[in-house]
C-alpha positions in Angstrom: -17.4 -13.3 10.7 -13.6 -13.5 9.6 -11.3 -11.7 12.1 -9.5 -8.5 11.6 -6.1 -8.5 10.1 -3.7 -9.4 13.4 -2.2 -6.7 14.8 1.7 -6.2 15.4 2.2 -5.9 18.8 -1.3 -4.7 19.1 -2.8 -4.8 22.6 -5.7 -6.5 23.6 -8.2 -3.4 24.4 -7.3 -1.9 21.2 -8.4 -5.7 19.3 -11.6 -6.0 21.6 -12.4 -2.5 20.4 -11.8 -3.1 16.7 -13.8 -6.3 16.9 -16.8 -4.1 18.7 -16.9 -1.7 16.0 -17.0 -3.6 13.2 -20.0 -5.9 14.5 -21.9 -3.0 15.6 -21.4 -0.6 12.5 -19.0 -2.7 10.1 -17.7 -0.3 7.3 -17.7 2.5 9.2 -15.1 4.5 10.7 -14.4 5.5 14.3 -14.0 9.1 15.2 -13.0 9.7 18.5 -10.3 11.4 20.9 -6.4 11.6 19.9 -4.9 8.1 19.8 -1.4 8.4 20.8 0.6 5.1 20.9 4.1 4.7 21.2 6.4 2.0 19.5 9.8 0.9 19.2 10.5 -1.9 17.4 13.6 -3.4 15.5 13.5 -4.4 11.7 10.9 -6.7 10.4 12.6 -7.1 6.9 11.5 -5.7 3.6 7.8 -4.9 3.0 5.9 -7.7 1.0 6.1 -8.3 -2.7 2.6 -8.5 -4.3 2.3 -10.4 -7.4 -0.8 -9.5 -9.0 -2.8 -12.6 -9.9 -4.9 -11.4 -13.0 -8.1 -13.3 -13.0 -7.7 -15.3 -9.9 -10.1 -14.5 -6.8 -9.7 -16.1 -3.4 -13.2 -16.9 -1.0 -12.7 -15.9 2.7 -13.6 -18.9 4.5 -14.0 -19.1 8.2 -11.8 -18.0 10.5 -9.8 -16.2 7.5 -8.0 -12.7 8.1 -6.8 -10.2 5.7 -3.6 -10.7 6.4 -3.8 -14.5 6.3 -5.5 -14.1 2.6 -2.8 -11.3 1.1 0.8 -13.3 2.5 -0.5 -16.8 1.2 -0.8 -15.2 -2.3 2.1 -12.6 -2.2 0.3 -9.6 -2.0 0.8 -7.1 0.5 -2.1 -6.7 2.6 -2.7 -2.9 2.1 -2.7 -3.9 -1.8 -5.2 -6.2 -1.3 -7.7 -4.1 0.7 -7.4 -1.2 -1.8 -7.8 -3.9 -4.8 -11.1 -4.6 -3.2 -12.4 -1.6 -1.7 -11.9 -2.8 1.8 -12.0 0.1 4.5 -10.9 0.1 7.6 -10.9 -2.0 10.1 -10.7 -4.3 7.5 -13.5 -6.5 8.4 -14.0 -9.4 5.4 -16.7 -12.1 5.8 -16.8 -15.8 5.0 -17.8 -16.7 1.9 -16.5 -13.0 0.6 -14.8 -13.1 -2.8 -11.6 -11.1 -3.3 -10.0 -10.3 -6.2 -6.4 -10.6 -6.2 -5.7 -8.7 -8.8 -6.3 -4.3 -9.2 -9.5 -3.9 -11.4 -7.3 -1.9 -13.7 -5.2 -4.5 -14.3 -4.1 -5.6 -17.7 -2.9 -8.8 -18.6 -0.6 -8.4 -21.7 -1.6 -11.2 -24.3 0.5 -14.2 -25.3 3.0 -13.4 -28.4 1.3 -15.3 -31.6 3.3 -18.6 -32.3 5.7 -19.0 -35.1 3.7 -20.6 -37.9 4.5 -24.2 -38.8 7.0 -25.5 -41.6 5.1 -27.0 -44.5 5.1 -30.7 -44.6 7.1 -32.5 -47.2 10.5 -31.9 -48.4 13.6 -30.6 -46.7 13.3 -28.0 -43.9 15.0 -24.9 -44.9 17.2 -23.2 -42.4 15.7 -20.1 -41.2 18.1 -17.1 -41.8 19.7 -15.7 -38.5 18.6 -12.4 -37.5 20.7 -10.4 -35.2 18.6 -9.2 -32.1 17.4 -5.9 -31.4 16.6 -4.1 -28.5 13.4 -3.1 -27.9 12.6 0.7 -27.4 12.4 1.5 -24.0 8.2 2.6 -23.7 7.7 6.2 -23.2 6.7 6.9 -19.0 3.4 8.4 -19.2 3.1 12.0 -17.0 1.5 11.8 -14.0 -1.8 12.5 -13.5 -3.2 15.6 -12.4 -3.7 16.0 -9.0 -5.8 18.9 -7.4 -4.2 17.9 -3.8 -1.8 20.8 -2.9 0.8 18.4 -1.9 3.9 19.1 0.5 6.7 17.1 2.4 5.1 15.4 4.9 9.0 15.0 6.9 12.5 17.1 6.6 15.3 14.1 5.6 17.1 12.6 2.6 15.4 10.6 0.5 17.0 6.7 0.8 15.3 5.0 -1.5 12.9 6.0 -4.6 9.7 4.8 -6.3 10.3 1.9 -8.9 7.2 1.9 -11.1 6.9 -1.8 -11.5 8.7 -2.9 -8.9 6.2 -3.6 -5.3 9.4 -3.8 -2.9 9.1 0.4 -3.9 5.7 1.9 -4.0 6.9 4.9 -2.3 9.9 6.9 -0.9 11.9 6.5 2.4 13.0 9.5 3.8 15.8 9.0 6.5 15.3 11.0 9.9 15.7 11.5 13.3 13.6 9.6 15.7 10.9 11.9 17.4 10.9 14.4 14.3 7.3 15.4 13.1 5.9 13.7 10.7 3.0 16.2 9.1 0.0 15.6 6.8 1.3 15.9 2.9 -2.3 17.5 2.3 -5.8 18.2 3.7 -8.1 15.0 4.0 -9.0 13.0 6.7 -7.8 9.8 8.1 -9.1 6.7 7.2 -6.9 4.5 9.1 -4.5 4.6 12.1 -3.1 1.7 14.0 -0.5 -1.7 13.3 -2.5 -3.9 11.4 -0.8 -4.3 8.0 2.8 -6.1 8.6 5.5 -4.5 7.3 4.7 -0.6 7.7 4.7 -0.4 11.5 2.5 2.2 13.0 0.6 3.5 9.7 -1.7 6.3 9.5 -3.7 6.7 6.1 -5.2 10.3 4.9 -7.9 10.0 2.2 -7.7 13.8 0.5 -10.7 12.9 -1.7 -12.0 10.2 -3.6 -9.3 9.5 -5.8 -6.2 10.0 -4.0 -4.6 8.8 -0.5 -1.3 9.1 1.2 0.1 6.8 3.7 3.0 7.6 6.4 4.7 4.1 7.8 7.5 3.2 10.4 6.3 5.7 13.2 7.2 5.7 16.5 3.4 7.6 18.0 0.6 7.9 15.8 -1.0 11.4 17.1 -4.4 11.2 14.7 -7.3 8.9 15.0 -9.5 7.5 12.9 -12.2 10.1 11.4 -10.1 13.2 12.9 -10.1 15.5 9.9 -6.5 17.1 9.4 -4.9 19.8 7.7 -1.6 20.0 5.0 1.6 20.5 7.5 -0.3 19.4 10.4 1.6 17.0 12.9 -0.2 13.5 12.2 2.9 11.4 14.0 6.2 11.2 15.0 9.2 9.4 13.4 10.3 6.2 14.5 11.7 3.1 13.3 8.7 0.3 14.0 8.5 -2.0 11.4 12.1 -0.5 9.9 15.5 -1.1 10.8 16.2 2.7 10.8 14.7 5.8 11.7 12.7 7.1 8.8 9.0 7.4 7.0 7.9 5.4 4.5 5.9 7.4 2.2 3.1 6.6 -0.6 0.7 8.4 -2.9 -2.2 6.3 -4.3 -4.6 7.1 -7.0 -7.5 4.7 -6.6 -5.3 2.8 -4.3 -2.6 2.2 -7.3 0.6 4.0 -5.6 2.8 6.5 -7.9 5.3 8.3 -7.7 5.5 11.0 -5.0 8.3 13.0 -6.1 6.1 13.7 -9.2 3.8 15.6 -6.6 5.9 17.3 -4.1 7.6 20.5 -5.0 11.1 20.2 -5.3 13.5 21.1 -2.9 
């Protein structure tokens, strides 16, 4: 079986423990006490670009991690386990095929070529046209959510969702370190711990089956795996791992394609 995703400055009783799990009852989720771990940590860079690969599937062989699969194609690891329905502990096996690519993923067709002069004779000079700009396409409103969404930190926002652009699936909202960082709705949390480079200590809420929030860079993670939580509850505490400032990284996800969260929250 293909290890877990390696852990940032994971310990070892915490990898022994994932590895246990997901031999014994692979799939599912452990629900147990509060986890609270503490980190510190400087900046690890920008978070992964991923280049969707329309098409293109990749076979875990032996040995293979999550991690190891998703950097070697540019695609972040958290992309690629929500592309392919992969919950946590993100266990893959060999001889697994991934898609690296989201299912609702459209390809946009090549432009039909030019047709050819006709043989014979002088070519005619084709008449100069003077280029256009090409209407900006409409954004389309956001979908409907039933989630009663709500800040899930007090801070400025530092940098926005891009739709298009995977350096910004979500927002960073500057704070102080040890501030609470609270649920941004009811659910239940599908995923807390280090494994996923680039978001430091991550917890995951799944509010229902469509729709997920994530909360990156903390310093303590006070929500296990399982534990169900309410909107406004405390779920961590700010911190900078992962980051190169004190802040939380933020995303929304509707069937694990991110959007844009200040569509969602009130206004304020």
């Amino acid at each position: 079986m293909a290890g877990v995703a390696r852990m940032t400055h994971g310990n070892v009783n915490r990898l022994v423990f994932l590895v246990l799990v997901a031999m014994a009852v692979a799939g599912l989720l452990a629900a147990c006490g509060t986890t609270k771990v503490v980190r510190e940590g400087g900046s690890r860079g920008a978070q992964r670009v991923s280049t969707p690969k329309p098409g293109a599937t990749a076979i875990v062989q032996r040995g293979d991690t999550l991690y190891r699969i998703a950097t070697s194609n540019g695609i972040s690891p958290l992309d690629l386990a929500m592309w392919n329905g992969i919950a946590p502990p993100y266990t893959i096996y060999p001889g697994q095929r991934l898609r690296l690519y989201p299912s609702r993923y459209v390809a946009q067709r090549p432009s039909t070529p030019p047709p050819r002069p006709a043989s014979g004779g002088s070519r005619a000079r084709s008449a100069v046209r003077p280029t256009q700009t090409p209407p900006r396409p409409t954004p389309s409103p956001p979908v409907s959510s039933s989630v009663a969404w709500r800040w899930p930190a007090d801070g400025q926002v530092v940098s926005r969702y891009a739709s298009g652009d995977p350096t910004r699936q979500g927002i960073d909202i500057a704070g102080n370190a040890g501030q609470p960082v609270r649920a941004a709705g009811d659910g239940v949390v599908v995923y807390s711990g280090s494994g996923l480079v680039g978001y430091g200590e991550l917890i995951i809420v799944k509010h229902d089956d469509q729709w997920l929030s994530a909360y990156g860079h903390n310093r303590e993670r006070l929500a296990n795996e399982g534990q169900r939580v309410t909107a406004g509850q405390q779920i961590a505490v700010m911190g900078r791992s992962g980051a190169a400032r004190d802040m939380l990284h933020f995303e929304i996800r509707y069937h694990g394609k991110p959007v844009d969260p200040l569509q969602y929250l009130p206004r304020r």
